[in-house]
VEXLO-169165 format. One record per atom (N, C-alpha, C): residue in one letter; x, y, z. Coordinates in nm, 3 decimals, always signed. Atoms other than C-alpha are relative to their C-alpha. Layout:
BEGIN
+------+---------+---------+---------+
| code |    east |   north |      up |
+------+---------+---------+---------+
|    A |       X |       Y |       Z |
...
+------+---------+---------+---------+
This chain:
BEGIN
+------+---------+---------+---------+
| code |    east |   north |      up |
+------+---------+---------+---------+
|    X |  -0.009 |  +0.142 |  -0.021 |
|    X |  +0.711 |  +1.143 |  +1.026 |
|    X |  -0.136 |  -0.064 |  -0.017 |
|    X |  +0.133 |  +0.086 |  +0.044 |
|    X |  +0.469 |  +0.881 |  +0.922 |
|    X |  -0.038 |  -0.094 |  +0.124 |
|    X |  +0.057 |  +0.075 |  -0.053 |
|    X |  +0.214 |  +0.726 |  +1.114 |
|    X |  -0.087 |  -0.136 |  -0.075 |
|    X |  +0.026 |  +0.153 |  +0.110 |
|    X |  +0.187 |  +0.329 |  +1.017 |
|    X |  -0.112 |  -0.078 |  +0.096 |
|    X |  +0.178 |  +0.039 |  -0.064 |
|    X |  -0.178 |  +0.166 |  +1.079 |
|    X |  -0.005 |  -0.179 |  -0.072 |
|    X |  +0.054 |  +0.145 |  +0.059 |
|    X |  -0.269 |  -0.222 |  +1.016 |
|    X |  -0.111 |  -0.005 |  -0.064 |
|    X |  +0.081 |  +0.030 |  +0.068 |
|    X |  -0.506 |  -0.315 |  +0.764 |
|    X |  -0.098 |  -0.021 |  +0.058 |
|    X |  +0.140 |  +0.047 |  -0.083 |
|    X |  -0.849 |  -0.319 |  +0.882 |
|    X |  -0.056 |  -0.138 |  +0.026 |
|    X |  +0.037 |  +0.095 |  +0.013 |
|    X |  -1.020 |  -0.565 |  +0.961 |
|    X |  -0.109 |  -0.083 |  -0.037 |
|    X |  +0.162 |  +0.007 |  +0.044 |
|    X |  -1.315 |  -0.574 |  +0.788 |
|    X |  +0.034 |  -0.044 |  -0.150 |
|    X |  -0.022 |  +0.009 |  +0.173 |
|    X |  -1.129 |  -0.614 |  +0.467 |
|    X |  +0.054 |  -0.126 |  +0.019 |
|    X |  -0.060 |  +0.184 |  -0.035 |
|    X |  -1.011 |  -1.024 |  +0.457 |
|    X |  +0.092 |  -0.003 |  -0.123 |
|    X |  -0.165 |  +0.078 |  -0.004 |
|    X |  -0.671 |  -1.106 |  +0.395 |
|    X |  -0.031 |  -0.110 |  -0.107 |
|    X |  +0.014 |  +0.105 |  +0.090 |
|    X |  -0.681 |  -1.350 |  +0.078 |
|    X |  +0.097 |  -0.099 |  +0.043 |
|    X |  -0.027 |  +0.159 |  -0.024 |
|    X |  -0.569 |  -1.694 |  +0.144 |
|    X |  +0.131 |  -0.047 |  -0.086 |
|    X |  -0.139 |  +0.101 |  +0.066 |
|    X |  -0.220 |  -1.830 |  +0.019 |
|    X |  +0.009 |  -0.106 |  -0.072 |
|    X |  +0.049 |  +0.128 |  -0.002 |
|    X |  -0.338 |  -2.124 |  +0.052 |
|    X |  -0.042 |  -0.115 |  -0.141 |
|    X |  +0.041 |  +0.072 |  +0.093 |
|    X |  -0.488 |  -2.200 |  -0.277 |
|    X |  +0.093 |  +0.030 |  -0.082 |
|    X |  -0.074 |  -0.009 |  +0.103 |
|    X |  -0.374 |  -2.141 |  -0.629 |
|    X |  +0.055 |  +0.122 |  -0.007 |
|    X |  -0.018 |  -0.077 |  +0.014 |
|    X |  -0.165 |  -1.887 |  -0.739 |
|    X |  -0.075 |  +0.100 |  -0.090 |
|    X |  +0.093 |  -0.095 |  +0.098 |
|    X |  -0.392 |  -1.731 |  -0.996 |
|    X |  -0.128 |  +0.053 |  +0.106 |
|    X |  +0.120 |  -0.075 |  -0.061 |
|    X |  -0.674 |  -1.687 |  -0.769 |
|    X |  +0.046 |  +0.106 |  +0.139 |
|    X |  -0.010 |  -0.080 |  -0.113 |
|    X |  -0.447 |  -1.560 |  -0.471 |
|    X |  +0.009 |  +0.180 |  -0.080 |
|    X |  -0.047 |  -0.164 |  +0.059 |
|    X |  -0.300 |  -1.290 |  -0.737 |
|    X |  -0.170 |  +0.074 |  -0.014 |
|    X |  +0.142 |  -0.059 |  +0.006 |
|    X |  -0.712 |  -1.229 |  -0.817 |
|    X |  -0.073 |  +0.048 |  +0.135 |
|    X |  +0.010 |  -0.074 |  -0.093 |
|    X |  -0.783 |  -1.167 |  -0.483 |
|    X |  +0.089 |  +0.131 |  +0.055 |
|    X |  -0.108 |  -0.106 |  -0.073 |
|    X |  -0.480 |  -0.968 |  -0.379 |
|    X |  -0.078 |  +0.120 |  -0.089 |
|    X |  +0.026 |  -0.126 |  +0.059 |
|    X |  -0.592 |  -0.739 |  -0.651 |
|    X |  -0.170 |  +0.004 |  +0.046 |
|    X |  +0.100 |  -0.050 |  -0.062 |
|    X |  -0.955 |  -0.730 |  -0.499 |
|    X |  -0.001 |  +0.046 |  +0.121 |
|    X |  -0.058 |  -0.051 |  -0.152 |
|    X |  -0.809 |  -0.676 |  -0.178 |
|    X |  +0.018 |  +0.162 |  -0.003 |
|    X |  -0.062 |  -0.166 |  +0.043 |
|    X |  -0.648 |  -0.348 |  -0.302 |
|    X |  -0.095 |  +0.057 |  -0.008 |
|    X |  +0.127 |  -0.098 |  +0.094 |
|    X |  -0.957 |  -0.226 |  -0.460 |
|    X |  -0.075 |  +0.015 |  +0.126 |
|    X |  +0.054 |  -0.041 |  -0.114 |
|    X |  -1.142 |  -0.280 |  -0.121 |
|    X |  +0.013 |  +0.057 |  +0.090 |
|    X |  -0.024 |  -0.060 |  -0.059 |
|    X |  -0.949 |  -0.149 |  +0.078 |
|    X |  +0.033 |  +0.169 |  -0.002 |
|    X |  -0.025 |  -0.126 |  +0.024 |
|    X |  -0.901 |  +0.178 |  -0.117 |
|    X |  -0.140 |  +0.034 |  -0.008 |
|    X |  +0.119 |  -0.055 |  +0.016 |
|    X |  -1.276 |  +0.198 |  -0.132 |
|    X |  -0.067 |  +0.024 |  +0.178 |
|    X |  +0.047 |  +0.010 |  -0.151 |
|    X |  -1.311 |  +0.114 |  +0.253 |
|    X |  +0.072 |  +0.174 |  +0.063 |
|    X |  -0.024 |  -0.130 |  -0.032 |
|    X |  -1.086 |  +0.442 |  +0.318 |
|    X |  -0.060 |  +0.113 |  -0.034 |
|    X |  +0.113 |  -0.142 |  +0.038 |
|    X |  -1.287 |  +0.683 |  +0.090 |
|    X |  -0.143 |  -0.024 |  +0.060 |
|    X |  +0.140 |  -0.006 |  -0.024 |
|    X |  -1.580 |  +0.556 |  +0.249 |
|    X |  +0.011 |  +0.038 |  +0.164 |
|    X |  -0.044 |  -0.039 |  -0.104 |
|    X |  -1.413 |  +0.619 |  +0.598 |
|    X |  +0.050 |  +0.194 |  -0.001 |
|    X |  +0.004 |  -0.115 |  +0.007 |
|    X |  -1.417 |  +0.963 |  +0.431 |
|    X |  +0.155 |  +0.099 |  -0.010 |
|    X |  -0.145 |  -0.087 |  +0.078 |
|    X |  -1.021 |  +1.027 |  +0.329 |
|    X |  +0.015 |  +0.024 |  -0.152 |
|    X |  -0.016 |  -0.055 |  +0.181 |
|    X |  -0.967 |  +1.209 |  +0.005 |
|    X |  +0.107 |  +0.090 |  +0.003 |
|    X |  -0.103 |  -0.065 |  +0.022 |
|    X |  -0.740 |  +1.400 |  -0.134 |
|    X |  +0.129 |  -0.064 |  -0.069 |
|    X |  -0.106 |  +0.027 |  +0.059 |
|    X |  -0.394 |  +1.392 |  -0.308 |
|    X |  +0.066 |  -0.157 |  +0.029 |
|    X |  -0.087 |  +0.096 |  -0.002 |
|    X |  -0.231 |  +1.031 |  -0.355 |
|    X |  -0.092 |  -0.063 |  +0.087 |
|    X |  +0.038 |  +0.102 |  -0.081 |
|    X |  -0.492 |  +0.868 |  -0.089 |
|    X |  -0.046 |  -0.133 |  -0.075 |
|    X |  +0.043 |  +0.178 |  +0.026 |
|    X |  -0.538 |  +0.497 |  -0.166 |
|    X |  +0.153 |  -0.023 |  -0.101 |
|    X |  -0.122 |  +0.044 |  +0.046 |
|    X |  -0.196 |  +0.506 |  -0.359 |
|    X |  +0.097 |  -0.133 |  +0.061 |
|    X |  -0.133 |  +0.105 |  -0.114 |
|    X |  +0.084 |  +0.199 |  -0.284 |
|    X |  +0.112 |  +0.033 |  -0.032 |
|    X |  -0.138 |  -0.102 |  +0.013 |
|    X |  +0.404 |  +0.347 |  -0.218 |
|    X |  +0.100 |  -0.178 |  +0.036 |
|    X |  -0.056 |  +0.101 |  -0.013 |
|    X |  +0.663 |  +0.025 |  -0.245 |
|    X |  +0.117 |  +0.026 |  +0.028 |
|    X |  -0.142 |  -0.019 |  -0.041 |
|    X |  +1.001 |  -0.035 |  -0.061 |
|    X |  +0.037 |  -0.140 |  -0.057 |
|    X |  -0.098 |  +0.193 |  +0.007 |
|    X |  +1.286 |  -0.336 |  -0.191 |
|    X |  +0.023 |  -0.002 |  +0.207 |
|    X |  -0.002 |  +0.120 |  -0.097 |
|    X |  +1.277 |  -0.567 |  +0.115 |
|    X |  +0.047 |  -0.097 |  -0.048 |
|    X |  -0.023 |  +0.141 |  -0.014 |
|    X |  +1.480 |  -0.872 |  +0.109 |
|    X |  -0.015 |  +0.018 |  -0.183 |
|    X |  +0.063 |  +0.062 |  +0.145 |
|    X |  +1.328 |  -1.040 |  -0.229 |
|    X |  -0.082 |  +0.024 |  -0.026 |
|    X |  +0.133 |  -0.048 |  -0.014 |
|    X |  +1.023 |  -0.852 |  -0.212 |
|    X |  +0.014 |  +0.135 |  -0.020 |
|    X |  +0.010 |  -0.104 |  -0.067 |
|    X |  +0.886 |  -0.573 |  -0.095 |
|    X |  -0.142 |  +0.038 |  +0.062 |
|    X |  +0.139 |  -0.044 |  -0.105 |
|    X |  +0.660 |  -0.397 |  +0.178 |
|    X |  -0.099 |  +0.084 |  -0.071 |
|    X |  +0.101 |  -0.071 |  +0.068 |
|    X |  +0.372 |  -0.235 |  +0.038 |
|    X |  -0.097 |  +0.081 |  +0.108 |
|    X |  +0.096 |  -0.075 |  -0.087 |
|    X |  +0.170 |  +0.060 |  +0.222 |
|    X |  -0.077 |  +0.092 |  -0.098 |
|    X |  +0.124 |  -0.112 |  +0.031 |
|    X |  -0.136 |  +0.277 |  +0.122 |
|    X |  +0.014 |  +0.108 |  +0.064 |
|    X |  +0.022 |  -0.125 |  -0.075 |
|    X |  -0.161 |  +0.621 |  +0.181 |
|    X |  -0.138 |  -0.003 |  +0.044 |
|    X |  +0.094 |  -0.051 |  -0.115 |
|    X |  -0.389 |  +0.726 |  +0.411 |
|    X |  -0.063 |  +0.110 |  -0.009 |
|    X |  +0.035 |  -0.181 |  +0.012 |
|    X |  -0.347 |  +1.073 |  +0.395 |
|    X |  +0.150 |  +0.080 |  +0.009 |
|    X |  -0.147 |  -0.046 |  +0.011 |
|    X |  -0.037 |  +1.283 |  +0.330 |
|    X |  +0.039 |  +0.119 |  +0.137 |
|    X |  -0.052 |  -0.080 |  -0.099 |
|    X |  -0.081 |  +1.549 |  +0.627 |
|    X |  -0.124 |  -0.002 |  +0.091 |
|    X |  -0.128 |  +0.086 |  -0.049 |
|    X |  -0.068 |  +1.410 |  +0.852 |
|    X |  +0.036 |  -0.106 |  -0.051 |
|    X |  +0.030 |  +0.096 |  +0.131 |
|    X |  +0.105 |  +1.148 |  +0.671 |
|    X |  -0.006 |  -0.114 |  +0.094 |
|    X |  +0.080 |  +0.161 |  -0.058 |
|    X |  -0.056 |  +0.798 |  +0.751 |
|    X |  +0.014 |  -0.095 |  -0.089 |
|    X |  +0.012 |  +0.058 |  +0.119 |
|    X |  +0.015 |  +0.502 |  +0.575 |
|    X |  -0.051 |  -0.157 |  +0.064 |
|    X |  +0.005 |  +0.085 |  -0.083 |
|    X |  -0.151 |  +0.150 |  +0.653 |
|    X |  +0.068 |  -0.091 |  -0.082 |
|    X |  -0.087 |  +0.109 |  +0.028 |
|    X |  +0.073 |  -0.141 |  +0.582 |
|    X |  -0.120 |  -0.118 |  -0.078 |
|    X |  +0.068 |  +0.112 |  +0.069 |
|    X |  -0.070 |  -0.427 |  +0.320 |
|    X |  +0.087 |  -0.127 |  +0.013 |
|    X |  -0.072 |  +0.156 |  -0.043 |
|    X |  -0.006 |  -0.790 |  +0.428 |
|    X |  -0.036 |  -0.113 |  -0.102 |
|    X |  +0.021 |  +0.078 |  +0.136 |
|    X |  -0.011 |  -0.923 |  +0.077 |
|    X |  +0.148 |  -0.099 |  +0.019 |
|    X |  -0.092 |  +0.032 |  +0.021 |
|    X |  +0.227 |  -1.173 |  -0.010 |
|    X |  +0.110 |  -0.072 |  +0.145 |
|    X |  -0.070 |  +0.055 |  -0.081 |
|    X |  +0.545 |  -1.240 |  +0.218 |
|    X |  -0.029 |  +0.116 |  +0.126 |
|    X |  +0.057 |  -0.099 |  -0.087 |
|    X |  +0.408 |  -0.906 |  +0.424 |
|    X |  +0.109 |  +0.097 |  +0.027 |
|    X |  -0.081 |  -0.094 |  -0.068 |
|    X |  +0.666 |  -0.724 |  +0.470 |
|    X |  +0.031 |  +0.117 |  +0.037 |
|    X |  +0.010 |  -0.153 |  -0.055 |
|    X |  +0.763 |  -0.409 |  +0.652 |
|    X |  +0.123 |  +0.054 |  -0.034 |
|    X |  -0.090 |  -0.055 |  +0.057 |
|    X |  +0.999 |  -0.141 |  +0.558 |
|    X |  +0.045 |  +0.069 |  +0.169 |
|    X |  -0.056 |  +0.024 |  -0.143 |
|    X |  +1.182 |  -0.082 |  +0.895 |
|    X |  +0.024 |  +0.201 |  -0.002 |
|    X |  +0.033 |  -0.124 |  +0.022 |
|    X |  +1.201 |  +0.308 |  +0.815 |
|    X |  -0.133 |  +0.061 |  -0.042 |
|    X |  +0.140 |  -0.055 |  -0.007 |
|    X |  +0.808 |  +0.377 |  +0.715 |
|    X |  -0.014 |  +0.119 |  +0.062 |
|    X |  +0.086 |  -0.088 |  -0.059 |
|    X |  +0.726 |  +0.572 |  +0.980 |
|    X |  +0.144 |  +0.130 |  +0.002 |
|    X |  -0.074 |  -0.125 |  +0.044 |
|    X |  +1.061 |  +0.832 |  +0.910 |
|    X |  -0.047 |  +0.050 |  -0.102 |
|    X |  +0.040 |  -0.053 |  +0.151 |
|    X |  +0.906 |  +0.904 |  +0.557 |
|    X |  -0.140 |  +0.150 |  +0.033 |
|    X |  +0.062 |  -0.131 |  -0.016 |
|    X |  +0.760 |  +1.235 |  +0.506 |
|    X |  -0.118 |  +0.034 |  -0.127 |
|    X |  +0.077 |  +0.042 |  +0.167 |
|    X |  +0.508 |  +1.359 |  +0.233 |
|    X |  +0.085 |  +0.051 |  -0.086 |
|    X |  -0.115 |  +0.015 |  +0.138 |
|    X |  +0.756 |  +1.487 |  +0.007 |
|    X |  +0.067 |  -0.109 |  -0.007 |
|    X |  -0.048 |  +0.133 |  +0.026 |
|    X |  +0.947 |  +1.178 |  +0.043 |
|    X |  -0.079 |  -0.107 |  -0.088 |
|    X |  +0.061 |  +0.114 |  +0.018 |
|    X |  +0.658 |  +0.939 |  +0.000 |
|    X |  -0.081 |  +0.094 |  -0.142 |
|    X |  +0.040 |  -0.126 |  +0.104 |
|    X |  +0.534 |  +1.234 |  -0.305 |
|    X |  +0.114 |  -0.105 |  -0.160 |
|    X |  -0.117 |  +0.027 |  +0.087 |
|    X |  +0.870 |  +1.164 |  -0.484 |
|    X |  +0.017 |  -0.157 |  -0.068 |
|    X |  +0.009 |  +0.173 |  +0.053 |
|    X |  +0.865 |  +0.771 |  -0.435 |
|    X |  -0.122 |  -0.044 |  -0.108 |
|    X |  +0.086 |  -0.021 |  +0.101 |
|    X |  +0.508 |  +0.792 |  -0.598 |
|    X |  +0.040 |  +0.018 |  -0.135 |
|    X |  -0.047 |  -0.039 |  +0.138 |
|    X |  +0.637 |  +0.972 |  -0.880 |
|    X |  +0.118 |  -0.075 |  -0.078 |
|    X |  -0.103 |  +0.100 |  +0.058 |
|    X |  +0.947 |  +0.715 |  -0.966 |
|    X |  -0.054 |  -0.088 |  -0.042 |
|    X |  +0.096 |  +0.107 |  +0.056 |
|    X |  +0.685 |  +0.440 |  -0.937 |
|    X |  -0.076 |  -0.007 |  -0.115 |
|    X |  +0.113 |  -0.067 |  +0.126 |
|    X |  +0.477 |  +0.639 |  -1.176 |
|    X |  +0.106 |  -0.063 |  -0.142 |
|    X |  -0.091 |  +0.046 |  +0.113 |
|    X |  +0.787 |  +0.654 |  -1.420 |
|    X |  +0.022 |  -0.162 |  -0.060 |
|    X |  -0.050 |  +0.188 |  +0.057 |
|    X |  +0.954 |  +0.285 |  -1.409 |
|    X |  -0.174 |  -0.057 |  -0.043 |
|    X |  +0.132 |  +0.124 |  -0.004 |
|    X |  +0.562 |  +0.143 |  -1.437 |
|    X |  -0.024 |  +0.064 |  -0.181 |
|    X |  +0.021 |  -0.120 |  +0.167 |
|    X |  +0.528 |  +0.424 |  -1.761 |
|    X |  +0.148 |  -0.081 |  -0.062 |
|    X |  -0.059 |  +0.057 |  +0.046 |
|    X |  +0.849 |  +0.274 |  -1.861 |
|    X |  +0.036 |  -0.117 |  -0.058 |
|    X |  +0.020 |  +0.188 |  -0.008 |
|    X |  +0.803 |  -0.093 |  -1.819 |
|    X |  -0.127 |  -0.036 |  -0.091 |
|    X |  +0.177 |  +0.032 |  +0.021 |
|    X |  +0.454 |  -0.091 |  -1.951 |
|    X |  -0.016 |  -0.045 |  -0.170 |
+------+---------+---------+---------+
């Protein structure tokens, strides 16, 4: 079972607020910082800083790995924020597998 962690807080939350082009330009600097704030917090290894995505609603929740064993994932409050109400049941083969679908459809779509 997965242990689910809030976004630090050292990393700032981009703003809604303004335009949509610059929120999408932050969101994606967001990502990048925060996967650099974990390797610098000294996690490595397989899939860490990955975003493993669930459908929510009209959306979906977005979490970072952490670390797969124990698996840890911290929740990203991009967007409408949402949480996947099962997270913390997901295992690392589970969250392994979802990876690898994402991999596909994005290789597919692309």
């Amino acid at each position: 079972m997965a242990e689910i962690y809030s976004a630090p807080k050292e990393i700032k939350v981009p703003n809604i607020n303004g335009t949509m082009q610059k929120y999408a330009e932050e969101s994606i600097q967001y990502i990048a910082d925060l996967k650099q704030h974990i390797k610098n917090m000294g996690y490595k290894g397989k899939n860490v800083g990955e975003i493993v995505r669930f459908a929510v609603a009209d959306g979906y929740a977005e979490y970072m790995v952490l670390s797969m064993r124990p698996m840890r994932l911290i929740h990203i409050p991009l967007d409408d924020a949402y949480q996947f109400p099962y997270a913390h049941l997901m295992t690392a083969s589970e969250i392994t597998k979802k990876l690898e679908a994402q991999k596909k459809l994005e290789e597919l779509f692309k």
